[in-house]
C-alpha positions in Angstrom: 67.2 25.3 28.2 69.7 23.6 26.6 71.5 23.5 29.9 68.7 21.3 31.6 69.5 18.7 28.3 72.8 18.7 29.0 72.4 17.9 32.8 71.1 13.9 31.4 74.7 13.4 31.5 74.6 12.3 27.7 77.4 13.5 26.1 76.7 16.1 22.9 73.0 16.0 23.3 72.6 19.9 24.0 74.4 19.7 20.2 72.6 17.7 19.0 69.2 19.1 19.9 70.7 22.5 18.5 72.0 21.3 15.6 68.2 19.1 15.2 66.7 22.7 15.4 68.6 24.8 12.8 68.1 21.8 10.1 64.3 22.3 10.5 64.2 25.9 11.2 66.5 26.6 7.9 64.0 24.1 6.1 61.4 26.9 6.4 63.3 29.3 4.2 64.3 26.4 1.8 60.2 26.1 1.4 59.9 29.7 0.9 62.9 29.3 -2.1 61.7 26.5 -3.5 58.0 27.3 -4.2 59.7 29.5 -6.8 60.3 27.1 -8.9 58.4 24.1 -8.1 54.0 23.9 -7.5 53.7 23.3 -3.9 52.4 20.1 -3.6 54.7 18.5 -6.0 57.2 19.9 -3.9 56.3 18.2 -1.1 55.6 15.4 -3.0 59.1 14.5 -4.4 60.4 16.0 -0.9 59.6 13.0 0.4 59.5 10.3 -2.0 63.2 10.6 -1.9 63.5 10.9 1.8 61.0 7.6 2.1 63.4 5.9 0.3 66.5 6.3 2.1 65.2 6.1 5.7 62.9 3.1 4.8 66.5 1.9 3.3 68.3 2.7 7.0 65.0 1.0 8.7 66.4 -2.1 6.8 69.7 -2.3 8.2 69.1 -0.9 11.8 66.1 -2.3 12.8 64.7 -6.1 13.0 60.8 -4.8 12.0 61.4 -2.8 8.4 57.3 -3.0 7.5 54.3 -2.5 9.7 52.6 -5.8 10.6 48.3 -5.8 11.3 45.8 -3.8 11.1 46.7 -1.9 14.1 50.5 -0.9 13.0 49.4 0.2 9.2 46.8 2.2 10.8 48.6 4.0 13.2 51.1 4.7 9.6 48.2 5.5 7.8 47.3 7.7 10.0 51.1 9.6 10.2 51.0 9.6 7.0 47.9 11.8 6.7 48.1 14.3 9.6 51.8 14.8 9.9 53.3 14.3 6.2 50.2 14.9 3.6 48.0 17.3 5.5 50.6 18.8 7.3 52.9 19.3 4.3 50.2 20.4 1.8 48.8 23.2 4.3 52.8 24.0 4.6 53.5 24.6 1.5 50.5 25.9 0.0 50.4 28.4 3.3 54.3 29.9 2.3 53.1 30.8 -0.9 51.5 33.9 0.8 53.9 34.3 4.4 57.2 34.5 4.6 59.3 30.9 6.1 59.9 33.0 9.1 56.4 33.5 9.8 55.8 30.1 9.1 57.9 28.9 11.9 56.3 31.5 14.2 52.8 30.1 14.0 53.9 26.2 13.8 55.5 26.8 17.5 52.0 26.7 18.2 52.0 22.8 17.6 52.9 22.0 21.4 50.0 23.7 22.7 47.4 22.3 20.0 49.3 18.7 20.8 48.2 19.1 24.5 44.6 20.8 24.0 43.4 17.4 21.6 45.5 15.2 23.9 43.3 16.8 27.2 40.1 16.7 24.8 40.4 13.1 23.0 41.3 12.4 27.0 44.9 10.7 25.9 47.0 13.3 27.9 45.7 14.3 32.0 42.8 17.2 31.3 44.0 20.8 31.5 43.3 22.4 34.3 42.4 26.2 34.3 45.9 27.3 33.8 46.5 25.1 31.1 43.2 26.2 29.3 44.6 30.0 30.2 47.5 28.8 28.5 46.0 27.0 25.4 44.2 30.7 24.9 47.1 32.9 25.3 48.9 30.3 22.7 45.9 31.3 20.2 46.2 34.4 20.8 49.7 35.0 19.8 48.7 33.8 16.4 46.2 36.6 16.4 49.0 39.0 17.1 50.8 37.3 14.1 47.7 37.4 11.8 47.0 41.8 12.8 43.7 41.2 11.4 42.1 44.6 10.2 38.0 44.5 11.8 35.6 44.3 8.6 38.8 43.6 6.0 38.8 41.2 3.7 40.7 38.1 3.5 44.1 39.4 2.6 46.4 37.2 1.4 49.2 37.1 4.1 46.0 36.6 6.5 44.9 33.6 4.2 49.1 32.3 4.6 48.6 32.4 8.2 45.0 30.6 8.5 46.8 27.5 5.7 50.0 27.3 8.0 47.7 27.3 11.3 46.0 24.8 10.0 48.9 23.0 9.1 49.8 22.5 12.6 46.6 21.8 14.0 46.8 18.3 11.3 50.4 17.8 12.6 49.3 17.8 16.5 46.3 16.0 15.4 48.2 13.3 14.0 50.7 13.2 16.8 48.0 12.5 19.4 45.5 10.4 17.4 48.3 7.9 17.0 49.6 7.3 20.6 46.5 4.6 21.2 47.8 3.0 18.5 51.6 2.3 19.7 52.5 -0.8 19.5 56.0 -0.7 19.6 56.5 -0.5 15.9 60.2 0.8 15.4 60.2 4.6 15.0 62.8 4.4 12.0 59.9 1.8 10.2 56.9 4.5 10.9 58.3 7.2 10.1 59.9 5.3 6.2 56.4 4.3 5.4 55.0 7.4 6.7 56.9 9.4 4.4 56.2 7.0 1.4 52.5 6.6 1.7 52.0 10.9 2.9 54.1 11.3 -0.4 51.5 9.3 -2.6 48.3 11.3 -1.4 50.8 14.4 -1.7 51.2 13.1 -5.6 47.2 12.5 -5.3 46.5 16.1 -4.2 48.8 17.2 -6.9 47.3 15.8 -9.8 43.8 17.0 -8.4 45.1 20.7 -8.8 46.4 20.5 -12.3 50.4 20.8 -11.5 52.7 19.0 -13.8 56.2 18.3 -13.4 56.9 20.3 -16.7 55.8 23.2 -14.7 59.3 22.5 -12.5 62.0 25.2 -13.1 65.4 23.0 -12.7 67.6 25.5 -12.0 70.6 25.4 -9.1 68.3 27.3 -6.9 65.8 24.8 -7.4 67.7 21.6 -7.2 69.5 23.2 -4.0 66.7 24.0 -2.5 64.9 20.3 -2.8 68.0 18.8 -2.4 68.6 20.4 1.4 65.3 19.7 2.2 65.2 15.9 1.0 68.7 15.1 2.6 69.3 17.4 5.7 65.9 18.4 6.8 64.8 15.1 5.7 66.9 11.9 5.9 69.2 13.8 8.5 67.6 15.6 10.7 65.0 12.7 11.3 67.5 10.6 11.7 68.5 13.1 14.9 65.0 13.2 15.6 65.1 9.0 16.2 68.5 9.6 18.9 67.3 12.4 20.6 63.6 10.8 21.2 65.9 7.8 22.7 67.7 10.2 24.8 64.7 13.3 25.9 61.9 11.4 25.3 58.5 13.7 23.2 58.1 16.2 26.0 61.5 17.6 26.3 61.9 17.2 22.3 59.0 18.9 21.6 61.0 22.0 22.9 62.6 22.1 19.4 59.8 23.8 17.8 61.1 26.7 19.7 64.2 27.1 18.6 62.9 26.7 14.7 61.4 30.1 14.4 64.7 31.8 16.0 66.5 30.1 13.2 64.4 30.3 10.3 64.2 34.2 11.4 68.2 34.1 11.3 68.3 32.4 8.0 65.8 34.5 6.3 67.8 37.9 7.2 71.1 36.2 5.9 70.2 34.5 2.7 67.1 36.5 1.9 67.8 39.9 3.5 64.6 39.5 5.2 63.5 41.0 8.6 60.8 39.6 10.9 58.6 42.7 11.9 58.2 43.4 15.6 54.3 42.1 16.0 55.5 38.8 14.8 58.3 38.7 17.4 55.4 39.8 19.9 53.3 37.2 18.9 55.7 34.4 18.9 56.5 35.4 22.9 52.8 35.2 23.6 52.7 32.1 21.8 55.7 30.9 24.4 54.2 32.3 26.9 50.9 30.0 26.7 53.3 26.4 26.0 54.8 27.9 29.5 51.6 27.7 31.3 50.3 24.5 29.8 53.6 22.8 30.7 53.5 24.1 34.4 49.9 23.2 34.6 50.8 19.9 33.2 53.8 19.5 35.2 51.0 20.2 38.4 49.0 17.6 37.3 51.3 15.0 36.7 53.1 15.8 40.7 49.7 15.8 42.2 49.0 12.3 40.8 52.1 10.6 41.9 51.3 12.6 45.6 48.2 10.0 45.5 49.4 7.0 44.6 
């Protein structure tokens, strides 16, 4: 895979996609850490107050557009700010209080196969054609495999993890494609700033609603670490590779990063945690693979039998 990036001819971009996946994949575990000492949404909260500071802050001085302008831009923030940094973030969080970061990252690789089942059904991406929908099926059903559910069990609470993180990437795909009919060439840096500013105020919103309180906060090194790693590397950093490497690949070939996440977050789990990914999650993420691979073939169909036409 990386091997196809690097044959763009642009030099350190198989790197830099690499090095774009272990900052998010790591930032799984650093969740996992983390909601030992701080309430989840709080967490996410202050994750990204900081962060919206210091990209809106690079937005400044790197771009001629550092605020949205019209209805049309501030909605298309708004809604970023909803799917892919509240909802997402809240569902995240509140999810790896019951499932491991590694499992996590399993079932938020399903994110690229949501992305192109509400793109075919809100009819912003080409419709999937029957391999595609065999695809968008197999994709669910590796999240089964992840989930084991037990016939006539109840609710168990890694099952409940699972159902908050799925959920959590449906919102983030959601988002993704609800905003693409609302491009209007609004600089990516400037989005994603006040994305991260006004998701962190309904994150502060949803964390008032559930009672947590900043005294509730255990400041230790762990802690600080922890928030600290995911405010500056997996925040300001890594989005800040996220804004090259969308330059360079574009959101299809990009959107290959999610794969790579679970691999790392796996790795980092077993060496800071001692953790081990059991071998029905491993199963599941491969059947989760396996459905992207037909929905990007089918797609990939699609888009070669429309340009045969033309």
């Amino acid at each position: 895979m990386i091997e196809s990036i690097q044959s763009k001819a642009v030099p350190n971009t198989g790197g830099l996609f690499v090095l774009l996946a272990t900052l998010w994949g790591a930032s799984f575990v650093a969740i996992e850490i983390g909601l030992h000492h701080f309430p989840p949404l709080l967490f996410a909260a202050l994750r990204y107050d900081v962060a919206g500071v210091l990209v809106l802050a690079y937005a400044v001085i790197s771009v001629d557009r550092w605020r949205p302008r019209g209805r049309t831009e501030w909605l298309q923030t708004g809604v970023t700010a909803l799917f892919v940094f509240a909802a997402y973030h809240a569902l995240l969080y509140l999810g790896e209080q019951h499932v491991s970061g590694a499992v996590a990252a399993v079932v938020i690789s399903l994110s690229p196969i949501l992305t192109a089942g509400f793109g075919s059904a809100l009819a912003v991406d080409d419709p999937l054609q029957p391999l595609g929908a065999v695809g968008f099926l197999v994709g669910i059903a590796g999240v089964v495999v992840v989930v084991q559910p037990e016939p006539g069990s109840a609710l168990s609470s890694s099952l409940v993890g699972v159902l908050l993180v799925f959920c959590a990437g449906t919102s983030f795909a959601l988002g993704s494609v609800l905003t693409r009919p609302l491009d209007t060439g609004l600089p990516v840096q400037t989005k994603q700033a006040w994305a991260m500013l006004l998701g962190a105020a309904v994150l502060h919103v949803g964390s008032a609603v559930r009672g947590e309180s900043v005294l509730a906060i255990e400041w230790t090194g762990t802690a600080v670490a922890s928030l600290a790693y995911l405010t500056l590397a997996s925040g300001v950093v890594a989005f800040l590779l996220y804004f090259e490497l969308l330059e360079r690949l574009g959101p299809t070939e990009l959107n290959l990063v999610g794969y790579l996440e679970p691999v790392v977050a796996t790795a980092v789990a077993w060496l800071v945690l001692g953790s081990v990914v059991d071998g029905t999650t491993l199963l599941g993420f491969v059947v989760i693979f396996a459905g992207f691979a037909l929905i990007k073939r089918d797609l990939f169909t699609v888009g070669r039998l429309a340009r045969l036409r033309r």
